[in-house]
DRENPADREN-946699 format. One record per residue (C-alpha): x, y negated, z; residue number from 1; residue in one letter. Coordinates in nm, 3 decimals. Layout:
BEGIN
- X,Y,Z,NUM,a
...
This chain:
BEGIN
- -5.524,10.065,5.306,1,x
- -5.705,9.881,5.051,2,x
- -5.442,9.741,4.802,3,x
- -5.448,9.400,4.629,4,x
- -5.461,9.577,4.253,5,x
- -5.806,9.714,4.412,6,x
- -5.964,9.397,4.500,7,x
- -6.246,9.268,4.284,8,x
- -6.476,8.944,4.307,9,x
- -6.742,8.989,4.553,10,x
- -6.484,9.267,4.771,11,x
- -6.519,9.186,5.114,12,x
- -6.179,9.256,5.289,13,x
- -6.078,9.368,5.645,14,x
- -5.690,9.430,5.569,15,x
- -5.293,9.316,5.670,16,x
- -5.102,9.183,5.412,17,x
- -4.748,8.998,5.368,18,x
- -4.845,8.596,5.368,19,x
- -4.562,8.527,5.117,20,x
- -4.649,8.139,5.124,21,x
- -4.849,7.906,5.337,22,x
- -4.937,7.548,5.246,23,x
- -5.098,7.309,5.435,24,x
- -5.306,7.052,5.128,25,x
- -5.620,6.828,5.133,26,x
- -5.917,6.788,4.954,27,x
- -6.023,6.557,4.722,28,x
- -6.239,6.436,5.034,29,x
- -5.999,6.415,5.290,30,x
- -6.071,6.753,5.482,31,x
- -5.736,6.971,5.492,32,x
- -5.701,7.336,5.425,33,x
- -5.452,7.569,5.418,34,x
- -5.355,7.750,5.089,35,x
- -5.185,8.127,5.118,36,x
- -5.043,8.384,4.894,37,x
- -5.106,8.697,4.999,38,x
- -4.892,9.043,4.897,39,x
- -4.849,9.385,4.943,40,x
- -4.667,9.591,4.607,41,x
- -4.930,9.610,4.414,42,x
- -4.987,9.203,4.361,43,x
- -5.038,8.917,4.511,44,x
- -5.321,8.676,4.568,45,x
- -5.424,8.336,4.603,46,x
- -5.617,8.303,4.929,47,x
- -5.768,7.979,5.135,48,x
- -5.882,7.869,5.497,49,x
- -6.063,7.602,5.468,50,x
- -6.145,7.596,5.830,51,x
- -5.742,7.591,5.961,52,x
- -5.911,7.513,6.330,53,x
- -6.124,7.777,6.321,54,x
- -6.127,7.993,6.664,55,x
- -6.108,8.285,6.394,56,x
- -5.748,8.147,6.297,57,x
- -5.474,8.236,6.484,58,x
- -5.119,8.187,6.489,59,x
- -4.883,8.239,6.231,60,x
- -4.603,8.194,6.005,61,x
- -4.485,8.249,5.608,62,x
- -4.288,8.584,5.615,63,x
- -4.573,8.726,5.843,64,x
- -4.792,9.003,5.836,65,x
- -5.157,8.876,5.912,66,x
- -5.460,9.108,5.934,67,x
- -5.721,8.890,5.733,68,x
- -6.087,8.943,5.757,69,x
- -6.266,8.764,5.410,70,x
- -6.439,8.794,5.082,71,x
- -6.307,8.783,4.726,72,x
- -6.444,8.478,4.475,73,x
- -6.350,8.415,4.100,74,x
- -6.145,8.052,4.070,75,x
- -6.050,7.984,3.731,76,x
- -6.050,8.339,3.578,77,x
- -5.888,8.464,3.875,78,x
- -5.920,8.632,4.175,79,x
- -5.921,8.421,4.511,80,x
- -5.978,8.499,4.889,81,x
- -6.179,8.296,5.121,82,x
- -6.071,8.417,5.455,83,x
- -6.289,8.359,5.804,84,x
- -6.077,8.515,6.061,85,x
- -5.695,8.561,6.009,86,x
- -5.437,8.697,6.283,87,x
- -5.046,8.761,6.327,88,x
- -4.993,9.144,6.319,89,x
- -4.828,9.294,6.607,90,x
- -4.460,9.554,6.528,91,x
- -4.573,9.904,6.452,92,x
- -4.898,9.787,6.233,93,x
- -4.767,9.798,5.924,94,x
- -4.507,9.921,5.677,95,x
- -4.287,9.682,5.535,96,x
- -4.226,9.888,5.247,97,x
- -4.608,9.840,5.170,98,x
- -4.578,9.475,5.132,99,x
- -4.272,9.454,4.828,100,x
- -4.409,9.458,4.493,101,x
- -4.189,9.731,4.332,102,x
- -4.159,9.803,3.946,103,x
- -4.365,10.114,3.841,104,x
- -4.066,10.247,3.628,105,x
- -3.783,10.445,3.796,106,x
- -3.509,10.196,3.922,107,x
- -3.201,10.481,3.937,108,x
- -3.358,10.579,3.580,109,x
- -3.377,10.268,3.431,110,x
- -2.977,10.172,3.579,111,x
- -2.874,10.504,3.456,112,x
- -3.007,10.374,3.067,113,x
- -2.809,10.018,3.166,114,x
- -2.485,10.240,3.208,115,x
- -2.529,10.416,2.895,116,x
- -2.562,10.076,2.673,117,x
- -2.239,9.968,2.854,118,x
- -2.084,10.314,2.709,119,x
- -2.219,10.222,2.368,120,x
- -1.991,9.922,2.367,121,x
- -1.704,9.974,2.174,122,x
- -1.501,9.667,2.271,123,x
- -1.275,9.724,2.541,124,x
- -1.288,9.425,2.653,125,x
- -1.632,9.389,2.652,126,x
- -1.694,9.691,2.813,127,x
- -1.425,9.586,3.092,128,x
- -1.603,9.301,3.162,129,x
- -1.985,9.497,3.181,130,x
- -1.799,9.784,3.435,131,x
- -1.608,9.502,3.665,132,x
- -2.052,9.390,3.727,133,x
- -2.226,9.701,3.692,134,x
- -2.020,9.977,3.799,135,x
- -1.691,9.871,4.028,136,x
- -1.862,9.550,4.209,137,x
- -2.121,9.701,4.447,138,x
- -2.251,9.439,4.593,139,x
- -2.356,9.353,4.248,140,x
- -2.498,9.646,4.138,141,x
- -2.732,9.688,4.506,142,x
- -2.845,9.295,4.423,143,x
- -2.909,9.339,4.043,144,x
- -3.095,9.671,4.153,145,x
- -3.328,9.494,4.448,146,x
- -3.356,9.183,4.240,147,x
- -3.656,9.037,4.075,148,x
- -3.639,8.876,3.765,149,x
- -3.835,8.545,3.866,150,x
- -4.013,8.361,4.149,151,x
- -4.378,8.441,3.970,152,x
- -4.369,8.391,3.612,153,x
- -4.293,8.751,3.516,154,x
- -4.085,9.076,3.678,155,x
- -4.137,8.880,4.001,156,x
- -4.087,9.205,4.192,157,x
- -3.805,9.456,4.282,158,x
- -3.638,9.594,4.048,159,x
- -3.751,9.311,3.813,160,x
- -3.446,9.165,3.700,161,x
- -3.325,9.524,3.613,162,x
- -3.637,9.585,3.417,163,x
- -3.638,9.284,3.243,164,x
- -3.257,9.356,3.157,165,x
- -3.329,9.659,3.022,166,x
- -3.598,9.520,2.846,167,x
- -3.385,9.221,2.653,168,x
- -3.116,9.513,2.604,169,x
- -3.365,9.725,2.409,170,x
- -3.483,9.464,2.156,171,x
- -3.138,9.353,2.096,172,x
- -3.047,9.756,2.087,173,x
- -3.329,9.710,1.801,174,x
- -3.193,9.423,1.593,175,x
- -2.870,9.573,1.598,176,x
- -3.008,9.930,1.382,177,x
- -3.245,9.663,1.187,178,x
- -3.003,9.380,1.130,179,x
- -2.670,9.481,1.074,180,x
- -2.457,9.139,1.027,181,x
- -2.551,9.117,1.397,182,x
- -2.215,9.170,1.620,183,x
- -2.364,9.471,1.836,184,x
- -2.101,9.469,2.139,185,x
- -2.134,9.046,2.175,186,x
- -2.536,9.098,2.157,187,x
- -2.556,9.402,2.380,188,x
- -2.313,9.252,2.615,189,x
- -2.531,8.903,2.626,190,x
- -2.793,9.094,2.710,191,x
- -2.698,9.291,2.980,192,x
- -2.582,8.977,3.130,193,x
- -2.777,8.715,3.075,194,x
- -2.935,8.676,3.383,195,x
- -2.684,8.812,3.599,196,x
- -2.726,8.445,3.806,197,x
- -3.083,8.572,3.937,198,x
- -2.920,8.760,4.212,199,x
- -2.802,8.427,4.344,200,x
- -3.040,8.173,4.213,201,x
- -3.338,8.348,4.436,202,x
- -3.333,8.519,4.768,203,x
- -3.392,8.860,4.843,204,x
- -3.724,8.985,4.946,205,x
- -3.937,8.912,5.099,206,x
- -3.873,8.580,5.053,207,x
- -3.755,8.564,4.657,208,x
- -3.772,8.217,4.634,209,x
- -3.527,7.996,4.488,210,x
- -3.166,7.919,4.661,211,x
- -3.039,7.603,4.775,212,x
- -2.755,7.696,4.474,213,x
- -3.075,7.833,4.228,214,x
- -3.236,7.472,4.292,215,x
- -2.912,7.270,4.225,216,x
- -2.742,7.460,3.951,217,x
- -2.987,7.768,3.767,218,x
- -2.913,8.099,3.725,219,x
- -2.802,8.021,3.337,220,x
- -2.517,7.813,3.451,221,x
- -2.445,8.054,3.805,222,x
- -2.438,8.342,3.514,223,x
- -2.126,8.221,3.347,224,x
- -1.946,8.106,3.652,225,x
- -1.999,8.488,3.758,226,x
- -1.884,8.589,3.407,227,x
- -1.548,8.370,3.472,228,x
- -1.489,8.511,3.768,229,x
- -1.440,8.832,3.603,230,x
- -1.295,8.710,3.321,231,x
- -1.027,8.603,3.511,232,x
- -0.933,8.973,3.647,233,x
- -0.908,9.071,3.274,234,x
- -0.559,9.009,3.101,235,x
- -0.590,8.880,2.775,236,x
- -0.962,8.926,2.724,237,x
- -1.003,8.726,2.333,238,x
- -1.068,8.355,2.370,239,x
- -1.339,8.317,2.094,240,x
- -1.518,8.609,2.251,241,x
- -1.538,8.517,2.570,242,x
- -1.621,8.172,2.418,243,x
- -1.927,8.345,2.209,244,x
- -2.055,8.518,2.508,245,x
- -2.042,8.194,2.751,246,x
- -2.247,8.051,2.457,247,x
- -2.475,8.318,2.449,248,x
- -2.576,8.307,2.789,249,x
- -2.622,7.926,2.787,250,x
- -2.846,7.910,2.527,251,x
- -3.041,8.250,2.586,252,x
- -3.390,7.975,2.708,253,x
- -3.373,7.837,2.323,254,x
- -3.425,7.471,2.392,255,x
- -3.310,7.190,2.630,256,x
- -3.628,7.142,2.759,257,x
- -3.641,7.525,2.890,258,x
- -3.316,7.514,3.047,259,x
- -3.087,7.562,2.798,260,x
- -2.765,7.348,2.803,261,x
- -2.693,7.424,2.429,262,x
- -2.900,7.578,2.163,263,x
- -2.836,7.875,1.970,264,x
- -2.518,7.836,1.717,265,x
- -2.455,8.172,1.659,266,x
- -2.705,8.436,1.531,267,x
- -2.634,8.649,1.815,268,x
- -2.751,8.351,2.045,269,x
- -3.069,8.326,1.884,270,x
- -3.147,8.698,1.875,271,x
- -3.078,8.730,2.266,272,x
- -3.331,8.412,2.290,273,x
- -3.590,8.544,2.081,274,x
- -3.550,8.904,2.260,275,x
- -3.576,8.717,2.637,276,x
- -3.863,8.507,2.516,277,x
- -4.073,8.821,2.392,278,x
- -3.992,9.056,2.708,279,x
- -4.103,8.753,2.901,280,x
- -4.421,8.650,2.750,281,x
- -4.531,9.043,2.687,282,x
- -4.466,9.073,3.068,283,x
- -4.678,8.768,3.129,284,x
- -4.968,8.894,2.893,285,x
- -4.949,9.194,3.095,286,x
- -4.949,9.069,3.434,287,x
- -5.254,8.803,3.373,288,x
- -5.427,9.075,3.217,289,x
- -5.416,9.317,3.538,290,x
- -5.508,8.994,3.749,291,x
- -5.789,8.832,3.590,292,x
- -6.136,8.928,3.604,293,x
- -6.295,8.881,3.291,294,x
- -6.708,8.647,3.245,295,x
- -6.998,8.820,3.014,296,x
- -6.836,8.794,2.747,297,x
- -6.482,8.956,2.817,298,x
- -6.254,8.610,2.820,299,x
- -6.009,8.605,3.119,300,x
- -5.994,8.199,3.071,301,x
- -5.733,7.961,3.024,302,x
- -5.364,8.081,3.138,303,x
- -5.148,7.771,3.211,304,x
- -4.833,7.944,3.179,305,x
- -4.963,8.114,2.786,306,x
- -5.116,7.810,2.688,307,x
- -5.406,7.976,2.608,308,x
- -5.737,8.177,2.691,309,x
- -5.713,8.505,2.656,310,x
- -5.888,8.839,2.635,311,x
- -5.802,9.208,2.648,312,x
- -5.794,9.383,2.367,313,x
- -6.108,9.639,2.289,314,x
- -5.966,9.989,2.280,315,x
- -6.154,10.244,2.058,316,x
């Protein structure tokens, strides 16, 4: 099997992969084509037929796995597939487990790290509330665990969200030994659930796309409803605390115009912003740097979702 992380412009391809989306669009001239993204868990990538009634194109659905016979272009700085022939595969040719992007780190590893920052949390009541999600609710835990941390934008894989927790927990781990005046078991406790509302604002894969509920409301605002729930089940958990937390969580995107209903009013707010913003955009540097094929001189091009062109760095 020939994976996606393999293919390079000018590959020609003769493989079955996961179409995770199909689109049906039109050109500029009228003539329509169909727009796919292909997967398997390495990647994904962008592929077109621009021939949809070709006698090479056969039946199928999104969610399917298609054997695809076609060559790989450069669009943009990154990788694209024109496919000529393109057919539904039949049970028995292929693994579904080959077709889920899956994080390269340990996912019983990194929950086992998860449980030992909830330890570290010297509140009781904080620490309540962190076991009631990630040890005694189960169907939690096996959601948070499968769970990717975005549609596409970064950790869009399984085992995402919990990487991209663990990620956010780390930095804030960080501040805490560098900044002192920072209230550790509010910060590490925002952290670890800050994005709890991912496991119901997208479905599960192979889909992971957003929820009727994700579309409506957004995991920010799902994430404290979950975080009442609990809060409920705990007698007496402190007021302003659970106050500070709610408002962490709320304003973890920074600004209104990135989903944030409020914006930070207490340090800890802003740290847990500033921490979700850099895991984020490191993961995004990352991922367009394994995806984009670089011209002459080394420049990827222009990344929409970075604002910027960019380049990998030249190692010694």
């Amino acid at each position: 099997m020939r994976s996606i992380s393999q293919l390079r412009e000018g590959s020609s391809v003769r493989e079955t992969y996961l179409c995770r989306k199909r689109q049906l669009l039109t050109t500029k001239n009228g003539k329509q084509y169909e727009s796919l993204t292909l997967q398997d868990k390495t990647g994904s990538i962008d592929a077109k037929i621009w021939d949809p009634d070709s006698a090479g194109i056969g039946d199928f659905e999104e969610l399917d796995y298609v054997f695809v016979v076609g060559e790989v272009t450069s669009f943009q700085g990154r990788l694209q597939m024109n496919i000529k022939q393109l057919r539904k595969c039949r049970e028995g040719e292929y693994d579904p487990a080959d077709y889920l992007p899956v994080s390269e780190r340990n996912i019983d590893e990194m929950m086992s790290v998860v449980l030992k920052y909830i330890d570290s949390v010297k509140d009781p009541y904080m620490q309540q509330l962190l076991r009631a999600f990630f040890v005694e609710d189960e169907d939690f835990v096996s959601a948070f665990r499968f769970s990717s941390a975005a549609k596409s934008i970064h950790h869009g894989f399984v085992g995402g969200l919990l990487e991209h927790t663990l990620g956010v927990t780390n930095l804030c781990h960080f501040y805490c030994r560098n900044y002192p005046y920072l209230k550790r078991d509010l910060l590490i406790t925002a952290a670890l659930l800050h994005d709890i509302g991912k496991v119901r604002e997208l479905s599960a894969f192979p889909r992971n796309d957003y929820t009727d509920e994700g579309q409506f409301i957004g995991h920010i605002v799902i994430g404290v409803s979950m975080i009442d729930e609990k809060l409920r089940e705990i007698p007496d958990f402190p007021a302003m605390e659970a106050m500070e937390l709610r408002h962490c969580i709320l304003a973890h995107h920074g600004e209104m115009e990135f989903g944030s209903p409020k914006k930070p009013a207490i340090i800890e707010a802003a740290a847990l912003h500033m921490a979700d913003n850099t895991d984020a955009k490191l993961e995004m540097f990352k991922e367009a740097l394994g995806a984009g094929q670089p011209d002459s001189d080394g420049w990827l091009g222009y990344q929409s979702l970075l604002e910027s062109n960019i380049r990998r760095t030249i190692m010694d």
